[in-house]
C-alpha positions in Angstrom: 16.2 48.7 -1.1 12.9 47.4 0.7 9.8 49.1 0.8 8.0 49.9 3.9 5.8 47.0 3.5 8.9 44.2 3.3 10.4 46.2 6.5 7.9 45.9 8.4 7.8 42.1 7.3 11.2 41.7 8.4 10.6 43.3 11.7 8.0 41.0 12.6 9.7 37.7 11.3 13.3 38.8 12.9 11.4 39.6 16.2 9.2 36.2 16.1 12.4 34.8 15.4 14.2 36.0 18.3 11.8 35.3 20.5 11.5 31.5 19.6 15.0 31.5 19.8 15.2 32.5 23.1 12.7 30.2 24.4 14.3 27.1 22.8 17.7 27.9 24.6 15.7 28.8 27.6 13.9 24.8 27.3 17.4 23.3 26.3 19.9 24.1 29.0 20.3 22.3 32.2 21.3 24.3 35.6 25.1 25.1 35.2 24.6 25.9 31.6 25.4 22.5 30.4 23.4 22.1 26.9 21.2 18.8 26.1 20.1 17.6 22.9 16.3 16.9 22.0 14.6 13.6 22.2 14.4 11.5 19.1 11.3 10.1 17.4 12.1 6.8 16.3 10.8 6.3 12.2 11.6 2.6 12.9 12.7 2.5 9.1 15.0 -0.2 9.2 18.8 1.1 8.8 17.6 4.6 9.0 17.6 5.7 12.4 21.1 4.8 12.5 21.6 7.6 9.6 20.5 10.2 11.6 21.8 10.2 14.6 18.6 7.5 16.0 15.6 9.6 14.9 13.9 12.6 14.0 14.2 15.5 17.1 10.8 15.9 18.9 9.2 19.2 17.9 10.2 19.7 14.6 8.8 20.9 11.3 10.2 18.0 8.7 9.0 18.7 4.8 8.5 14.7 3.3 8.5 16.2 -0.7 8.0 13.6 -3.4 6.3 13.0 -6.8 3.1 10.9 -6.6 4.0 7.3 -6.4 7.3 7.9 -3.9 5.4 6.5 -1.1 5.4 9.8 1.3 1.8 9.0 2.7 2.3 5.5 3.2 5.5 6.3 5.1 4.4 8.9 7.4 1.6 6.6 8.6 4.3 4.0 9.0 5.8 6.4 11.5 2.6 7.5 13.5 2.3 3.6 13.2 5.2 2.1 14.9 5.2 4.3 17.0 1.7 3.9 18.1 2.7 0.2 18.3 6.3 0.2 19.8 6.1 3.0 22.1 2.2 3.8 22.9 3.0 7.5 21.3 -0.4 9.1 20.9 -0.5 10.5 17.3 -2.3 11.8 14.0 -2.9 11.8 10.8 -4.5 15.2 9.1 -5.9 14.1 5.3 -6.8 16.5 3.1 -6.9 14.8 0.3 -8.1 11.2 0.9 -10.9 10.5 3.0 -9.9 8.6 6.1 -11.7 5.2 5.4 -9.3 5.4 2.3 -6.2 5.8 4.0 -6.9 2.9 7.1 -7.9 0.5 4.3 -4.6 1.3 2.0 -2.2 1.0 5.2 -4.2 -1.8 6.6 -3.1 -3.5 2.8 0.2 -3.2 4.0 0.1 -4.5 7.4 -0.7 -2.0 9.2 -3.7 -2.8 11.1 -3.2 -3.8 14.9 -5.9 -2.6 17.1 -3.1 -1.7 19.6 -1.7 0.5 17.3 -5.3 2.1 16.4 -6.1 2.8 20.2 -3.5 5.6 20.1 -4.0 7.1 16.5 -6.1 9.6 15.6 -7.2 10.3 11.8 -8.9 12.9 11.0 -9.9 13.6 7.1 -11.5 16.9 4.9 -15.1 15.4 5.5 -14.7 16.2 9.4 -13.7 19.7 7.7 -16.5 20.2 5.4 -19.1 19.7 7.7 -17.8 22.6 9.6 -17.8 25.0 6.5 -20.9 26.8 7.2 -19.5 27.5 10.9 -16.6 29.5 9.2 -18.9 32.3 7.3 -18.5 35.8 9.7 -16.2 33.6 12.2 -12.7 33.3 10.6 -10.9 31.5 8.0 -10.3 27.7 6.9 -6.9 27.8 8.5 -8.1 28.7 12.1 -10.2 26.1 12.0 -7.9 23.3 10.8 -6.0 24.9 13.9 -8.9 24.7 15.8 -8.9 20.8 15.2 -5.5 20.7 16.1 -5.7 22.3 19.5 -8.8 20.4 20.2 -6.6 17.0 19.3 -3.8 18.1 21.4 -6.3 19.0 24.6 -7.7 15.7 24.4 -4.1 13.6 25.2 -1.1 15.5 23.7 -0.2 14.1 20.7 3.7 13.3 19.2 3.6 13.0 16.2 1.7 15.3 13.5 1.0 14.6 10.1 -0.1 16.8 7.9 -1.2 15.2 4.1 -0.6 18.0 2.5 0.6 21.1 2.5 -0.2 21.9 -1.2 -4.1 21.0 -0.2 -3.4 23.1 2.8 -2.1 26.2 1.4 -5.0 26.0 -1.2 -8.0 25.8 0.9 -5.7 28.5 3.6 -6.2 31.3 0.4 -2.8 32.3 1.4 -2.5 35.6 0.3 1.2 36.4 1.4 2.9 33.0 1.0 5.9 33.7 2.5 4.6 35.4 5.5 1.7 32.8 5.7 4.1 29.6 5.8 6.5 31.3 8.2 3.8 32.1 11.0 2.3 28.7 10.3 5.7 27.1 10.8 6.3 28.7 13.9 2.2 27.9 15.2 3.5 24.1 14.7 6.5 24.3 16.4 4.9 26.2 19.5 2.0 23.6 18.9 4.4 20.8 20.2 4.5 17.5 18.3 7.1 16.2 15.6 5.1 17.2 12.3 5.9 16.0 8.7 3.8 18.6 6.0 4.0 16.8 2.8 4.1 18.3 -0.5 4.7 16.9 -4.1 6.2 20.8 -5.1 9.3 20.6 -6.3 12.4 21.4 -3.8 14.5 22.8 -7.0 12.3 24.4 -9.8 14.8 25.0 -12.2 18.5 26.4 -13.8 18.2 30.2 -11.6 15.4 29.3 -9.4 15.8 29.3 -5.6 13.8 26.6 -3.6 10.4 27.3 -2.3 9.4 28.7 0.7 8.9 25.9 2.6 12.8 24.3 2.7 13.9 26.9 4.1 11.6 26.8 6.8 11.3 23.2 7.6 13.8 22.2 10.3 14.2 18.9 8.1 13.6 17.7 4.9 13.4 13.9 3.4 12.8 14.1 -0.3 11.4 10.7 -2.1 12.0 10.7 -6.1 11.6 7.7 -8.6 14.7 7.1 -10.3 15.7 5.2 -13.5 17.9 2.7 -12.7 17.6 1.1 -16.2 15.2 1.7 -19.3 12.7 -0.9 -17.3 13.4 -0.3 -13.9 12.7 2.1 -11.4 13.8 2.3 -8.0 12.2 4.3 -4.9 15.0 6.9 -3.3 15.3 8.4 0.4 17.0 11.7 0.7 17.6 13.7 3.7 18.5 17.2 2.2 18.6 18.6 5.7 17.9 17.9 9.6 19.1 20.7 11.8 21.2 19.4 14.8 21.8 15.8 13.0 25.1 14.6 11.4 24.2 13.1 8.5 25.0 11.7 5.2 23.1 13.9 1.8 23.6 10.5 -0.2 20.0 8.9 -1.8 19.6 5.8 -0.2 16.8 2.8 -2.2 14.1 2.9 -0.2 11.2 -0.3 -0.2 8.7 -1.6 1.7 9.7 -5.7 2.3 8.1 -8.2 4.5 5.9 -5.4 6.3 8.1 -2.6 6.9 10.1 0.3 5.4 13.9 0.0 4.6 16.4 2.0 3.3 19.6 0.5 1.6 22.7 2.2 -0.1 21.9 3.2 -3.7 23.4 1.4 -6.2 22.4 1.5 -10.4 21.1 -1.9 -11.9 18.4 -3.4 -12.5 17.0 -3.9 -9.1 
């Protein structure tokens, strides 16, 4: 039996709920009743696209979960990137973690440095935050201002694509009192806020024998997982999982994932030595 309290917390999700529902169908059906799918963000991971369906739908949550080391920053930013670059999207990059010099000077390593690409990136990092600290005391919390950025980005020239580096940094600073509650009206705020955002997180998708999955997977519309896995007793080799990506046939196999001659691929997993 629930008590009051997880009633009323039903209530609200399963109203929310209905209500986003309804305007999704309302946005996705053409005169006549004749359904159309979303646009696709291109990751311009080479082989990828192809795997789901030609990219990642526009407006989705995606969780990119990994260890440290699986490349889920440096991939992201490949994304906002090429995009930037190929298609003059307008995006950016939330750190929370490194400080933005840090980030351009670690992607720039990699190649990832054309000023044409820059022009329609925005990067904003937890220095722009801190400096706004003392605004926050009698005003509201840390999470309504890193909304408040996010507005203020949007307003300036809509952006595409969102990324969000990391949740676990996020929820921290956010206090969250009620996680599951939190996470699911913060979900929903980024899916009414409009771009294609990837929230990653190093917290583990399955935390053990009995243990259901946290939060968060059930509440991302996608979710690519990185791990590092053994391929010998001297080798290690990157993997690309997607576990899930609502509306998108596509395969649950790990694929090797590497970064070669400036850009991201992904290759059928194989054991060896490679």
């Amino acid at each position: 039996m629930c008590g009051p309290a997880a009633r009323v917390y039903l209530k609200i999700v399963r109203s929310t709920s209905r209500r986003k529902r309804l305007r999704t169908t309302r946005a996705y059906i053409r005169p006549g009743g004749h359904i159309t799918s979303r646009n696709r963000v291109k990751t311009y991971v080479r082989a990828f696209d192809d795997v789901i369906g030609g990219g990642i739908p526009e407006g989705y949550v995606v969780l990119v979960s990994g260890a440290p080391g699986t490349m889920k920053s440096s991939l992201t930013f490949s994304i906002l990137y090429q995009n930037a670059l190929q298609e003059n999207r307008k995006c950016a990059y939330f750190t929370l973690e490194q400080g933005k010099d840090l980030i351009l000077e670690q992607m720039a390593s990699m190649g990832m440095a054309d000023a044409r690409a820059a022009e329609h990136i925005v990067t904003l990092d937890m220095g722009n935050i801190r400096k706004n600290l003392n605004f926050l005391q009698g005003r509201g919390s840390w999470l309504e201002l890193f909304k408040m950025y996010c507005k203020n980005v949007m307003k300036a020239d809509p952006v595409s694509v969102l990324v969000v580096d990391s949740l676990d940094v996020l929820e921290t600073m956010a206090k969250m009192q009620d996680r599951r509650s939190d996470l699911y009206f913060l979900f929903e705020w980024l899916r009414d806020l409009g771009p294609l955002t990837f929230l990653i997180s190093e917290r583990p998708l399955e935390l053990g024998p009995g243990d259901s999955s946290p939060e968060e997977a059930y509440l991302a519309d996608g979710i690519l997982a990185l791990e590092m896995h053994p391929t010998s007793d001297l080798f290690v080799q990157r993997r690309l999982r997607v576990v899930k990506m609502r509306g998108t046939k596509h395969d649950t196999g790990y694929y090797a994932f590497s970064f070669e001659d400036g850009a991201f691929e992904v290759t059928r997993a194989v054991s060896g030595t490679a």
